[in-house]
C-alpha positions as CSV (number, residue, x, y, z in Angstrom):
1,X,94.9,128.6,110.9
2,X,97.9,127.0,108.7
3,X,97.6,123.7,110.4
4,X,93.7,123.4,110.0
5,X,93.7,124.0,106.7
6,X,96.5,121.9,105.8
7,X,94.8,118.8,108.5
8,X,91.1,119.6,106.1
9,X,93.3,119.6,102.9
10,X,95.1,115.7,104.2
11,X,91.8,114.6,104.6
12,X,90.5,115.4,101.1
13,X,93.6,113.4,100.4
14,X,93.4,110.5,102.7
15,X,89.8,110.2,101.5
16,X,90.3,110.1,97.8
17,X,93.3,107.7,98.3
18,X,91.8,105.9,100.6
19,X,88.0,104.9,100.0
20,X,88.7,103.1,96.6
21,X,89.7,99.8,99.4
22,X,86.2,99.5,100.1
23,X,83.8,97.8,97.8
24,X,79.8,99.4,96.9
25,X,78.7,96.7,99.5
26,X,80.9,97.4,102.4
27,X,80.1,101.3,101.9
28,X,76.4,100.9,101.9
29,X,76.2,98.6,104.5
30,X,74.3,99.4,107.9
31,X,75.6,97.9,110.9
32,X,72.8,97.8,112.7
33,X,69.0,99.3,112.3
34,X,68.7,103.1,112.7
35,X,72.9,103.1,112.1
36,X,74.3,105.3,109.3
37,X,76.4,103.2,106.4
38,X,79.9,104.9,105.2
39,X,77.7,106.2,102.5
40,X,75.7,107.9,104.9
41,X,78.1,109.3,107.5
42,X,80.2,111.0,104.7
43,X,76.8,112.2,103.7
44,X,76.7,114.0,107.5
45,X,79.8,115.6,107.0
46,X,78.6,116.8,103.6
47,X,75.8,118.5,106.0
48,X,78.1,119.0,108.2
49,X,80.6,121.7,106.0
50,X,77.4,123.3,104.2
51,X,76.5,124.4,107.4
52,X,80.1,125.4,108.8
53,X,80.9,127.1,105.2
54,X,77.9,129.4,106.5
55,X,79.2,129.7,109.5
56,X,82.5,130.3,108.8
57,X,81.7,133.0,106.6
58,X,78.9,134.8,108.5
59,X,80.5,135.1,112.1
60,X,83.5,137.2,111.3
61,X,80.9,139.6,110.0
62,X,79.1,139.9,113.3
63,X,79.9,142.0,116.2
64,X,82.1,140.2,118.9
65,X,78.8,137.9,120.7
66,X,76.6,138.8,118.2
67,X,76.2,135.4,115.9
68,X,74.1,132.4,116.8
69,X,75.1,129.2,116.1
70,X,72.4,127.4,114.4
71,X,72.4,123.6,115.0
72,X,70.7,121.6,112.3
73,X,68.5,117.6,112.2
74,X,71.4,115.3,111.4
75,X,69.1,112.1,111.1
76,X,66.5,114.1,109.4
77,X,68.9,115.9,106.6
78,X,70.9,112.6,105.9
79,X,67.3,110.8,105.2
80,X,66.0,113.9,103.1
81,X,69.2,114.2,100.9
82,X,69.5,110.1,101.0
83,X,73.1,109.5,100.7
84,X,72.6,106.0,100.7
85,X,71.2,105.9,96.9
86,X,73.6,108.3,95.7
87,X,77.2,106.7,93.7
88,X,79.7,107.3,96.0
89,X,81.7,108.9,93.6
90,X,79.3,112.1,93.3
91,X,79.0,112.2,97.2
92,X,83.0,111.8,97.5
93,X,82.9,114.6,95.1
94,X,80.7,116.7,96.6
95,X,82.6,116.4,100.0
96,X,85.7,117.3,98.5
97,X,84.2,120.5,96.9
98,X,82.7,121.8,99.7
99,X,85.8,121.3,101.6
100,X,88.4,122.8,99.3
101,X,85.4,125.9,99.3
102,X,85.9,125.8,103.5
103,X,89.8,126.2,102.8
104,X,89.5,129.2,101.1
105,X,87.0,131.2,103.5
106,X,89.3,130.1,106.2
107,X,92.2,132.0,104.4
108,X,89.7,135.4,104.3
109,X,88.9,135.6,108.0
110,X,90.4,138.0,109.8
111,X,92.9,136.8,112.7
112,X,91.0,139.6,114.6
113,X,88.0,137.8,114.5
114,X,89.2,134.3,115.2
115,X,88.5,135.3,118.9
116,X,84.8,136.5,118.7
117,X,82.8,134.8,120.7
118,X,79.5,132.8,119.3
119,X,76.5,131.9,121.3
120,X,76.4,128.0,120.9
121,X,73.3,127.0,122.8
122,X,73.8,127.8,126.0
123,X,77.3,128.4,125.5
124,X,79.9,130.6,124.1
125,X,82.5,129.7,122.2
126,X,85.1,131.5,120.3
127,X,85.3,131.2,116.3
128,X,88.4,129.4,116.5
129,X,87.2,127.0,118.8
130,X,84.2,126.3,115.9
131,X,86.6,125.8,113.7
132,X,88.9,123.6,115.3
133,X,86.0,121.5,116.4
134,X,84.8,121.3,112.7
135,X,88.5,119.3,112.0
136,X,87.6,117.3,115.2
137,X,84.3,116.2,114.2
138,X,85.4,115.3,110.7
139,X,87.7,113.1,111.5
140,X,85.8,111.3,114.4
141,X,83.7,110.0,111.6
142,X,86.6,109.3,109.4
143,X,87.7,106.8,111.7
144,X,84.0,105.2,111.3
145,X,84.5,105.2,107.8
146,X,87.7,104.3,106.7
147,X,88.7,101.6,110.2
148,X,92.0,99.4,109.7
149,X,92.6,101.4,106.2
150,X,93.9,104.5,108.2
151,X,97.5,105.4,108.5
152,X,98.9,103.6,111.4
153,X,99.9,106.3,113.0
154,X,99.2,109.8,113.4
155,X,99.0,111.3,109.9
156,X,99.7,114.9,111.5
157,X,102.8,113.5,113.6
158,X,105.6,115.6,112.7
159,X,108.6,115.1,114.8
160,X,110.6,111.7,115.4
161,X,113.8,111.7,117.6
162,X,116.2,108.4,117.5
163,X,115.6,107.6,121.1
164,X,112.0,107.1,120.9
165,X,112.8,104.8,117.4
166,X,115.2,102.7,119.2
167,X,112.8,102.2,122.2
168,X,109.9,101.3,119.9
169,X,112.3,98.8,118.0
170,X,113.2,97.3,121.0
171,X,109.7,96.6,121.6
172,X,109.0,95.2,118.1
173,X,109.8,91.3,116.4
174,X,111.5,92.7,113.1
175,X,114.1,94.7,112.6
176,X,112.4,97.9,111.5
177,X,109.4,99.6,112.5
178,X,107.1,101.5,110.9
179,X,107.2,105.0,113.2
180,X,105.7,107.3,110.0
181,X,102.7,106.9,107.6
182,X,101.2,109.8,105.6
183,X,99.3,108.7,102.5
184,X,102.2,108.1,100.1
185,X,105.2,109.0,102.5
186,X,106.6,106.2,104.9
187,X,109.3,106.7,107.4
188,X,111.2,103.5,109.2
189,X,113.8,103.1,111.6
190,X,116.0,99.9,110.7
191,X,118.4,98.7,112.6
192,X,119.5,94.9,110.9
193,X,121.3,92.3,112.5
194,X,123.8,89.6,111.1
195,X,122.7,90.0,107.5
196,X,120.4,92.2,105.7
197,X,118.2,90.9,104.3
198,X,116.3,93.0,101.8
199,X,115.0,92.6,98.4
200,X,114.2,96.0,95.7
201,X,111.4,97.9,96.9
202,X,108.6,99.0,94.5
203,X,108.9,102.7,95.7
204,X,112.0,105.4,95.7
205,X,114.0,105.4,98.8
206,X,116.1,107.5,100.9
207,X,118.4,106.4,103.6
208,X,119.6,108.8,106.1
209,X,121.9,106.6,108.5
210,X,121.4,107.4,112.0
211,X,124.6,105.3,113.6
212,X,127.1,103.2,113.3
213,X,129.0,102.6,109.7
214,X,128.8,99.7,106.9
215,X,129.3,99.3,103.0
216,X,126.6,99.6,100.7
217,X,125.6,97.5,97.3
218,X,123.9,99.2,94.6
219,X,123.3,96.8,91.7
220,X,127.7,95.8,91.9
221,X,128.6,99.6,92.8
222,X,130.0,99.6,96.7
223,X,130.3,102.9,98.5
224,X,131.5,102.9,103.0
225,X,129.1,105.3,105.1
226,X,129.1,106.3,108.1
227,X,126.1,108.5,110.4
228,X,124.7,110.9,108.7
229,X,125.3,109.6,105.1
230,X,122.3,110.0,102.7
231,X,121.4,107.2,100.1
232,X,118.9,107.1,97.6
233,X,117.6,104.1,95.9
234,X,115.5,103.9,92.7
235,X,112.4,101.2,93.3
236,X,113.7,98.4,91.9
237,X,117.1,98.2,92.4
238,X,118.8,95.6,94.5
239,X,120.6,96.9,96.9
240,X,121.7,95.6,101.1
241,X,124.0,96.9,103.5
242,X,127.2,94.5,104.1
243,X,129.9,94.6,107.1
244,X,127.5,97.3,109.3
245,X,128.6,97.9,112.8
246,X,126.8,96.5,116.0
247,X,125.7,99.7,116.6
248,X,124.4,100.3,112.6
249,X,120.6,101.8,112.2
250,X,119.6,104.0,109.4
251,X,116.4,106.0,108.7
252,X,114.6,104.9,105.7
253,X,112.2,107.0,103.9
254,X,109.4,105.8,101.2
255,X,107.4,108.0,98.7
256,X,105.4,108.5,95.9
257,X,103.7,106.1,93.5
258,X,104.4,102.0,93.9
259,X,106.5,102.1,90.4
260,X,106.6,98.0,89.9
């Protein structure tokens, strides 16, 4: 239950961070006749947790089999609440509400419960299943929304492993790669070649070097590491790594705010 919660509560984030990119126009715009805008699909999944609050909160009160799943008129409740006059701040707003409200039932439904089975339709299904598929369906339609603006990867990856770095640099024209993106966290694998060439970055950053050994500059200070080593650089610094090894790569690690 952790890990849906905590993939709802990186939505709310993603969403807030991310849907300033797009302008009034682009929101409101309908591809096609009879197809939602942005405006309007995040006006679905406004329907969309009203209803699953309900559920959420009703079926663990309800003998094991005993609760109906009630579908509802998607078309017919985005046109009767029309989304697409709202400001997009008061339906972002709304959507982020409701959400925060779904995080909380989650944490009072008994684990007991979580295998109860619902009568979808035809169909049974367990609570957890409904719940799961509630994460699913949400971000579906954030893909729709929010297109190239998304993370370019996974943002509920959790695990990288050096081999499967190197392979994916080996595979790429510069000499890092981008293997970690999670609204203001980024994770690279660099492994530079002859010279390296960086300028100051405009966030904090960590190294953690993965092989190999060189010196490193900070702003005239010079300090030899080896694997293993941690470095941290304040944005804005200049700072490069001098007389590396063939066989130098470090990690580097990016948060927080842009500070320049």
């Amino acid at each position: 239950m952790n890990t849906v919660i905590q993939r709802i509560q990186d939505n709310i984030s993603l969403l807030r961070e991310t849907l300033p990119l797009f302008t009034e126009a682009i929101l409101s715009k309908r591809p096609a006749p009879g197809k939602w805008s942005k405006k309007e699909i995040l006006g679905h999944l406004i329907d969309s947790a009203r209803y699953n609050l309900q559920r959420f909160t009703e079926a663990p009160l309800k003998e094991d089999g005993a609760y109906r799943v009630q579908t509802y008129p998607q078309d017919e409740l985005v046109a009767a609440n029309n989304y697409q006059e709202m400001l997009t701040e008061e339906i972002v707003l709304l959507w982020q509400s409701l959400n925060n409200q779904i995080c909380h039932a989650l944490t009072q439904i008994p684990e007991n419960t979580l295998n109860h089975r619902l009568l979808i339709g035809n169909e049974t299904q367990s609570l957890q299943w409904l719940i799961d598929d509630y994460v699913i369906h949400m971000e579906h339609h954030f893909k729709q929304i929010l297109e190239d603006k998304l993370p370019i990867l996974d943002i509920h990856q959790f695990h990288l492993d050096t081999k499967n770095a190197i392979e994916k640099l080996s595979q790429h024209p510069t000499e890092f790669i981008t293997l970690l993106k999670n609204h203001d966290l980024e994770v690279e694998y660099y492994a530079p070649v002859g010279i390296d060439k960086q300028q100051p970055h405009d966030k904090d950053e960590l190294y953690v070097i993965a092989s190999g050994k060189a010196a490193f500059l900070l702003e005239g200070q010079r300090v030899e590491v080896k694997a293993h080593d941690v470095l941290f650089v304040p944005a804005g610094k200049e700072h490069r790594f001098v007389d590396f090894s063939e066989d130098f790569a470090t990690w580097v690690v990016f948060w927080g705010i842009a500070k320049l």
